[in-house]
C-alpha positions, 0 to 999 in steps of 0.5 A: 500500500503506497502511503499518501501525505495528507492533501493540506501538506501538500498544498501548504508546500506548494504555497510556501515554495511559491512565497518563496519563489515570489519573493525572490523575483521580487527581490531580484527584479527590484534591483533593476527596477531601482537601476532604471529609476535611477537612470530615468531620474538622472535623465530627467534632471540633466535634460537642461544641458543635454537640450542646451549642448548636445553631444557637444558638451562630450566633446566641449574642453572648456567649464565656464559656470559663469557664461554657461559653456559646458564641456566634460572632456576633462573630466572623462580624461581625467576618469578614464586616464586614472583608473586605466592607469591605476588598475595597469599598476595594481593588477600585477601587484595585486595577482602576485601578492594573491600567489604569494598567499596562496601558493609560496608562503606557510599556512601562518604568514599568509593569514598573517598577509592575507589579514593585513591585505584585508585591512587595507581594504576597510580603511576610509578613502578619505585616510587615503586622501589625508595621507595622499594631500600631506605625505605621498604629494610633497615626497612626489614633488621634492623626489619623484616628479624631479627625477622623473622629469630630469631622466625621462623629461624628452617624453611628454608623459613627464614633461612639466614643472612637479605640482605634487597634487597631479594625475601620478598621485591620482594613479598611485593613490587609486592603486592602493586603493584597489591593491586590496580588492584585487588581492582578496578577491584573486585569493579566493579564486586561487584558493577554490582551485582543486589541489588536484590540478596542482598535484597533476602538474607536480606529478609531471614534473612540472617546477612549483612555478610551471604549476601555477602557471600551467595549471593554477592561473588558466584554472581560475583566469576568469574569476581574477580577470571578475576581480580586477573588473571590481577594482576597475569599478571602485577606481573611476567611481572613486571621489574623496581621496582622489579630490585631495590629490589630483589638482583638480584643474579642468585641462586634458595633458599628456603629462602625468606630472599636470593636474587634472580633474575626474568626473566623481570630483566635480561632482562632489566640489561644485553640486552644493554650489551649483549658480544655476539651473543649467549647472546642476543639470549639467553636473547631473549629466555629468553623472549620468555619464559616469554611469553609463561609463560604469555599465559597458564596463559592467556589460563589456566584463560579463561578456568577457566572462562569458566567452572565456568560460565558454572557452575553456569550459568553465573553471573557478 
């Protein structure tokens, strides 16, 4: 005789898996819904200057609140050249510093490490910004920046007189910023690698740095490739602690030693002393592009993730 539940537990199972299941789409579909209020909303409030400029205030180089003349080519430079350049520097620290962890050092100095790394990643942007304005910007000045300027000052990377306040400490100080990020993020990737793919190479052979780099770093390339995504995503949204260090002078340069200006950075020093109606919308435009900026990064990331794991079939 087949025993049968009684019919009430039966349909109060299904009630509750489809509470559940209601909850969790409603949940899951708020996020885009706020998403897309926060675009409409930013939309909405920029339309002044977007009717005003056009496509030209993308393309416009000069910011006169006075007159009205818009332009957020600076600002997108400025954005755009620090968080590339951030990122260039804090990748292969950041990878190496996550192999050390987890493939060189003993069990204790890489909690030790990994601990350290974690707290980096806690403290505030503004201590960042303090230590950047009154440490890293005057040594920048009286040793970098000089030396720089006397060996390499035929390049137009390093040409200039040393401001101290400048896109190099921009970069540096973004680079710290996201050293943490990247590290933690690459050191749970490496850590989820099976130790069989490890104990394979070995078995073969291979040297310990023949295993990380045949077996251990094609393993999990997607997952540290979504970490250096995240660290991209924190630098060009990054706003107080490159405020303090970067000059914040509205001009495109090719010098590193120049002072620039980011898009979050104008944003934050001129939205509470906005004149007029056409120069909040404009800082409101300015956001919106930031935005849109951080979305194709976002699409452009999801995409890469995608083809590299259909490639190779999947991984950490």
């Amino acid at each position: 005789m087949i025993f049968s539940p009684p019919r009430w537990n039966i349909r109060h199972g299904l009630n509750g898996d489809f509470i559940f299941k209601s909850i969790t789409v409603l949940f899951a579909f708020s996020i885009l819904g706020i998403l897309l209020l926060m675009t409409v909303e930013m939309y909405q409030q920029s339309l002044p200057s977007l009717l005003k400029t056009g496509w030209a205030f993308i393309t416009g180089r000069e910011w006169d609140a006075v007159n009205g003349d818009f332009g957020a080519l600076p600002y997108i430079h400025g954005s755009v050249v620090s968080s590339i350049l951030s990122l260039a520097l804090a990748t292969p620290l950041s990878i190496a510093t996550a192999l050390f962890i987890t493939e060189v050092a003993n069990r204790k100095a890489g909690s030790v490490i990994a601990a350290l790394v974690e707290l980096l990643a806690a403290i505030p942007s503004v201590i960042y910004g303090l230590w950047g304005i009154l440490v890293m910007a005057p040594w920048l000045q009286r040793t970098v920046e000089p030396f720089l300027n006397d060996h390499l000052g035929f390049l137009p990377f390093f040409s200039g007189p040393p401001y101290g306040v400048s896109m190099l400490a921009a970069v540096l100080i973004l680079m710290i910023m996201i050293v943490p990020i990247i590290t933690s993020i690459t050191k749970e990737v490496l850590l989820a690698v099976p130790d069989s793919q490890r104990e394979a190479a070995i078995a073969l052979g291979a040297t310990r740095w023949e295993m990380i780099r045949m077996a251990v770093i094609p393993y999990g390339r997607s997952g540290i490739l979504g970490a250096v995504i995240l660290g991209l995503g924190r630098a060009i949204g990054e706003t107080m602690a490159v405020t303090m260090v970067i000059g914040n002078t509205p001009k495109i340069s090719w010098s590193l030693l120049d002072p620039a200006y980011t898009m979050p950075s104008v944003i934050a020093n001129e939205f509470a002393e906005a004149s007029s109606q056409l120069h909040g919308a404009a800082l409101m435009e300015i956001g919106l592009i930031l935005l849109v900026i951080t979305l194709i990064i976002n699409f452009m990331a999801r995409l890469l993730l995608w083809s590299m794991t259909r490639s190779t079939g999947g991984g950490a």
